[in-house]
C-alpha positions in Angstrom: -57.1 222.3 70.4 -59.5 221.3 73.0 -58.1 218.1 75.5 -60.6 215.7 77.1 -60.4 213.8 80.3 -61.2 210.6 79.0 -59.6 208.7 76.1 -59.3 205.3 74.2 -55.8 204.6 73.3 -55.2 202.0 70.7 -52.2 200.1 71.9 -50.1 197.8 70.0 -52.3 194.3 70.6 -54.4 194.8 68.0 -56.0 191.3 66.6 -55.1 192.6 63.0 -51.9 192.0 62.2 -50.5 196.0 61.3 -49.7 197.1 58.3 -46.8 199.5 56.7 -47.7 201.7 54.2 -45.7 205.1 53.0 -47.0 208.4 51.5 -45.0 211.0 49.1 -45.9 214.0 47.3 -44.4 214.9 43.7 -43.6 218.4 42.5 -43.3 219.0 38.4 -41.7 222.2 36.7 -45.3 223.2 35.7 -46.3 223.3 39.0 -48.6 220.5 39.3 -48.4 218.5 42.2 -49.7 214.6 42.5 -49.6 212.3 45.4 -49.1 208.7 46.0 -49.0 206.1 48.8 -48.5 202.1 49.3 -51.3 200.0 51.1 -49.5 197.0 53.3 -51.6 194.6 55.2 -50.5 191.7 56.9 -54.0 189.7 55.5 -56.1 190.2 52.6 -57.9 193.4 52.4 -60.8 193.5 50.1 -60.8 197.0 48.8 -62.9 198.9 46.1 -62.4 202.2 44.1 -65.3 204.2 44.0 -67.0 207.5 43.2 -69.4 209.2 45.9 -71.2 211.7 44.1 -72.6 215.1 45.8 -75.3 215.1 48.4 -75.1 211.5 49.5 -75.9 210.6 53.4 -73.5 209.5 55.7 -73.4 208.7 59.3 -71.1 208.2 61.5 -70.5 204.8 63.9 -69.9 204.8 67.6 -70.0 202.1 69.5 -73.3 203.5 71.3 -75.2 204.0 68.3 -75.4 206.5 65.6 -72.9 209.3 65.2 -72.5 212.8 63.5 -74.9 212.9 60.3 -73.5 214.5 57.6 -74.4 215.3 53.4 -71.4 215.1 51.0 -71.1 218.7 49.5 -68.5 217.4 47.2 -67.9 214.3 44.9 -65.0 211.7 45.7 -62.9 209.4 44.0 -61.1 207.0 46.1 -61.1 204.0 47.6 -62.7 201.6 50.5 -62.0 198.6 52.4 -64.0 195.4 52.8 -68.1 196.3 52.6 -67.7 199.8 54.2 -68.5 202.5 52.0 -66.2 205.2 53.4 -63.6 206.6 51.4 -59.9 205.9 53.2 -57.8 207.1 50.7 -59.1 209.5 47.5 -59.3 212.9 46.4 -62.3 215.2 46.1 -63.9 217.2 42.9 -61.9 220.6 44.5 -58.7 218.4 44.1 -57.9 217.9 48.3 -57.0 214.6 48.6 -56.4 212.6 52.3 -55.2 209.0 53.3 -55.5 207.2 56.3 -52.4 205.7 57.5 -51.7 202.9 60.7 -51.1 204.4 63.7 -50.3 201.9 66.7 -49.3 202.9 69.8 -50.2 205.7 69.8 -53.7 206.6 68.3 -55.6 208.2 71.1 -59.4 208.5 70.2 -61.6 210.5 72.4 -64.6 208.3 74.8 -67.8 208.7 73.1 -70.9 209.6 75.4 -74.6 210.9 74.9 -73.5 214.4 74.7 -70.5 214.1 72.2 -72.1 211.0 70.4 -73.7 213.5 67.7 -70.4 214.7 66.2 -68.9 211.4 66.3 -67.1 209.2 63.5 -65.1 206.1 63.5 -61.2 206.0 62.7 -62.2 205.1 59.3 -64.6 207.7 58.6 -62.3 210.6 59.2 -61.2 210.8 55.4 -64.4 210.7 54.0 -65.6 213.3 56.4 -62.8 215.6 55.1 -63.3 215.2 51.6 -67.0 215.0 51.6 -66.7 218.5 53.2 -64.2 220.9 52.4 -62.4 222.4 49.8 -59.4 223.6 51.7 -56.6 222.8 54.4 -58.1 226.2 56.3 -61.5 224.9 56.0 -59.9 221.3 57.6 -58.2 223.2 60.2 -61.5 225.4 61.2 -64.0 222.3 61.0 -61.8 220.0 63.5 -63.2 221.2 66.7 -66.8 219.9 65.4 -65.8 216.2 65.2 -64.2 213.7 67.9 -63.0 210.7 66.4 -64.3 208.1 68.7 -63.2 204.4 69.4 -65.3 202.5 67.3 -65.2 198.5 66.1 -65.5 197.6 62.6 -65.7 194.7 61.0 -62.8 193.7 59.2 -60.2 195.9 60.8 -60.2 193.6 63.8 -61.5 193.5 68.1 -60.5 197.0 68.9 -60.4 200.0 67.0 -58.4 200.3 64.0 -55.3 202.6 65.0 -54.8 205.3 62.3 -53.4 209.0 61.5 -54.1 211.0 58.4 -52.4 213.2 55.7 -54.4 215.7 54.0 -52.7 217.1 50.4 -54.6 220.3 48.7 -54.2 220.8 45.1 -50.9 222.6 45.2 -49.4 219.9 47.2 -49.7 221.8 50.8 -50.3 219.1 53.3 -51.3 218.8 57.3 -51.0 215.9 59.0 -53.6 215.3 61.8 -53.0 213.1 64.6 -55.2 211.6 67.5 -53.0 212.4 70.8 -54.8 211.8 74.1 -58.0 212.3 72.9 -57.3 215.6 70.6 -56.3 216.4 67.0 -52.9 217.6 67.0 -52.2 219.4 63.4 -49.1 220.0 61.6 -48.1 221.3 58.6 -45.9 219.2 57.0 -43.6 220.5 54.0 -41.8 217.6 53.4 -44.9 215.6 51.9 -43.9 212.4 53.4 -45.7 210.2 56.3 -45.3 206.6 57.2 -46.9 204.9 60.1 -45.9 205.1 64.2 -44.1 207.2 65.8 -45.3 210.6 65.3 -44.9 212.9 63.0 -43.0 215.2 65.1 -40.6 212.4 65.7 -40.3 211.4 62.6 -39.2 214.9 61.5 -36.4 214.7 64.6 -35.4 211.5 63.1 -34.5 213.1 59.9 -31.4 215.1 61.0 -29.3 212.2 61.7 -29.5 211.7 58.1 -28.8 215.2 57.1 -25.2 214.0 55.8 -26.5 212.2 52.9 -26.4 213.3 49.2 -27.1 211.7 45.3 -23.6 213.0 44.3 -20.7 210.1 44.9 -18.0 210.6 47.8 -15.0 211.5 46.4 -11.7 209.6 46.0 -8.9 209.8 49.3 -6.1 208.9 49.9 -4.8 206.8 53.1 -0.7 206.8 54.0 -0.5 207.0 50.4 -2.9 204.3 49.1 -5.4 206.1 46.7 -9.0 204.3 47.9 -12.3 205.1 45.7 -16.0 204.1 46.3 -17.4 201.5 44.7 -19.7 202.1 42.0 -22.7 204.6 42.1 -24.4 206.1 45.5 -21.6 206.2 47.7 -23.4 209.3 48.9 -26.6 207.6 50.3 -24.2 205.1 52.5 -26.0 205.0 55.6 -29.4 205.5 54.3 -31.8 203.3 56.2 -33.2 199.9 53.8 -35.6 198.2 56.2 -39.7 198.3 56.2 -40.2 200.1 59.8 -41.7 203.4 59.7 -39.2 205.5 60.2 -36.8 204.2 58.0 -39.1 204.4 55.1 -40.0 207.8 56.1 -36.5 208.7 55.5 -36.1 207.4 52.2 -39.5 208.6 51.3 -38.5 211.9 52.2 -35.0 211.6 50.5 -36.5 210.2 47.2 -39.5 212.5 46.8 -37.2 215.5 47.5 -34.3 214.7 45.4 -35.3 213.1 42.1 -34.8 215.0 39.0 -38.3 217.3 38.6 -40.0 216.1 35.5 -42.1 218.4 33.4 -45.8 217.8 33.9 -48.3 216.1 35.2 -48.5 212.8 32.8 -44.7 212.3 33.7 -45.2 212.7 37.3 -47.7 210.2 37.7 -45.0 207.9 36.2 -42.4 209.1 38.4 -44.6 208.9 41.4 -44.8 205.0 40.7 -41.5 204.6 40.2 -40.0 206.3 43.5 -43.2 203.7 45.3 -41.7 201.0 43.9 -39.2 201.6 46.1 -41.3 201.0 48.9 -42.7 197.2 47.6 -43.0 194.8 50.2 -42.6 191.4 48.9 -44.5 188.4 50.7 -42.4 186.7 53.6 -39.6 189.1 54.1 -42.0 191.1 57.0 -43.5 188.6 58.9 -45.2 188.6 62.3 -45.8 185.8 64.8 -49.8 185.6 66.0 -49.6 182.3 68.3 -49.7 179.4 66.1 -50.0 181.7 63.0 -47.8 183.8 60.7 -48.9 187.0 59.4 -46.4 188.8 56.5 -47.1 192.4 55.5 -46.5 192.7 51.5 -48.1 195.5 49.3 -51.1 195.2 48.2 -51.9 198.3 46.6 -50.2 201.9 45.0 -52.5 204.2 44.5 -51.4 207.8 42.9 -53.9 210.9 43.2 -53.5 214.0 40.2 -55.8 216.7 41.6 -55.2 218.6 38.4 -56.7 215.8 36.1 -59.0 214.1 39.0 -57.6 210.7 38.3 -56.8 208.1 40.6 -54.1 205.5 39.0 -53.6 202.4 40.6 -51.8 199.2 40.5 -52.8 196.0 42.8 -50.5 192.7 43.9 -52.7 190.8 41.9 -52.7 193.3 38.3 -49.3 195.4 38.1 -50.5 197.2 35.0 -51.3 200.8 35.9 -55.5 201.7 36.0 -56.8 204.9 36.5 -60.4 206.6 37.2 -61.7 210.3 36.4 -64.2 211.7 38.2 -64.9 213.4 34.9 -66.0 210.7 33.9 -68.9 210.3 36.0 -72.5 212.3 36.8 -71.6 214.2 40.0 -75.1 214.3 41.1 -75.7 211.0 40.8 -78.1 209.1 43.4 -75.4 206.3 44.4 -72.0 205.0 44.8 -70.3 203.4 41.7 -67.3 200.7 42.3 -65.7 198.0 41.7 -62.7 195.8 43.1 -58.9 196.7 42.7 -58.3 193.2 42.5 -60.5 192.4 39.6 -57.5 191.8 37.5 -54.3 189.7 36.9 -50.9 189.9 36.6 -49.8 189.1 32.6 -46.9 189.7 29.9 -46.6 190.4 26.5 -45.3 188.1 24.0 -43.1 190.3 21.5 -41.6 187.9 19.9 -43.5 189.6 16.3 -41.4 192.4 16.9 -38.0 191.5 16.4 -36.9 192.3 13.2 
């Protein structure tokens, strides 16, 4: 990939407070492939589901002006933050799906100038560029020496520009994960289906083999100068697995869950499954908190969103409404002349009296 002298690297002072969210892809004995992600914020995020139909206008933002102008070639289902309509997180009508996840630290966007501003998007822009555009991971990989990602402002994600890397799934499940390093893309191909947040992916795949000795089956019973000693109940073979929020500690267990739960059979139970292994991943309000000067900011979930490219439905679930929602892009005219949306957080959080039922 092509380096560049002069970069923008996001450091960890960002006004915003950071956010955790995790990323796994689900297998099932059919084949079909689904994948699902948690949305942290340390504040309130206003964010909208949506369908961008074919042949809509974009353009990118720089902070000099205007950046690369581009047509969508293919519908999208996903989701945006605050008034922006860029997709962050969705899937496309050719079932390749991508998510933008935080980054701090180590995002490295490339300057923007007169004579690079034309193929210029913001951070946020770089998954709606993808699944406006191409059908494939090849066609990703061959399109990424047209764009630079440059540092751009927008409003909502704070004073500086919004740190992020991305994950990019195709129909199968096959995934890349693309990076801003020092002003380039670095790609990977990453088998494993997992990504959290900072550090990189590379390290986070390091990380992993000190955790190789870990299994679901239970230790076995020893014996010590003749006293007979036995675990304790049920996943004495995961002692040692990492339980905290940080990055790489969730990418482990993301990587251990989504790997070793029992395959289910199709794509209806793997949708199900996929939200119950995310569940996992919950961040209540007040147990990650961060000090900004006289305030307190505390990350929590506010969002689970699960993508089936085989279907073309996006399920979600919000702090505010538990109960699973989901979207089709069947559903909608393709060709339609503008955006439909409406607010994740529309809803409520409610039981069901089944008291009737008893019998």
């Amino acid at each position: 990939m092509r380096y560049f002298s002069q970069i923008f690297i996001v450091m960890l002072s960002v006004t915003i407070a950071s956010h955790a969210c995790t990323g796994i892809r689900m297998t099932a004995q059919d084949g079909t492939s689904v994948n699902g992600r948690t949305v942290e914020f340390g504040s309130l995020i206003e964010m909208y589901a949506c369908v961008i139909p074919r042949n809509y206008a974009f353009v990118g933002k720089t902070s000099i002006g205007s950046g690369l102008h581009y047509t969508s070639k293919y519908a999208v289902l996903g989701a945006y933050c605050f008034e922006d309509q860029v997709v962050m997180d969705g899937m496309n009508e050719m079932g390749l799906a991508c998510g933008a996840f935080y980054f701090p630290g180590f995002a490295g966007y490339t300057s923007v100038n007169r004579s690079n501003q034309s193929k210029a998007i913001s951070p946020v822009e770089f998954p709606n560029w993808v699944l406006t555009q191409f059908a494939s991971l090849s066609e990703v990989k061959a399109a990424l020496d047209s764009i630079i990602i440059a540092p751009t402002v927008i409003e909502g994600w704070g004073s500086v520009p919004a740190p992020f890397h991305y994950i990019i799934y195709d129909k199968q499940g096959n995934a890349l994960v693309v990076e801003p390093i020092q002003g380039t893309l670095v790609i990977y191909d990453n088998k494993i289906g997992a990504i959290t947040n900072s550090p990189t992916f590379d390290w986070h795949l390091t990380n992993l083999r000190n955790f190789i000795n870990l299994t679901p089956f239970n230790s076995n019973s020893i014996t010590v100068r003749n006293v007979d000693l036995a675990p304790f109940g049920q996943g004495s073979g995961m002692v040692g697995l990492p339980g905290d929020f940080t990055p790489p500690s969730r990418f482990v267990r993301a990587s251990l869950f989504s790997s070793l739960a029992y395959s289910v059979r199709n794509a209806e139970e793997l949708v199900s499954q996929t939200f119950h292994i995310l569940n996992q991943f919950d961040i209540p309000i007040g147990v990650a908190r961060q000090k900004m000067g006289d305030q307190v900011a505390t990350d929590y979930t506010l969002i689970t969103t699960v993508k089936d490219p085989s279907r073309l439905r996006y399920y979600f679930k919000s702090y505010e409404d538990q109960t699973i929602q989901w979207i089709a892009l069947k559903d909608f005219d393709l060709d339609a002349k503008k955006i439909k949306n409406m607010s994740t957080a529309k809803g409520k959080n409610s039981s069901v009296n089944v008291s009737s039922s008893l019998r």
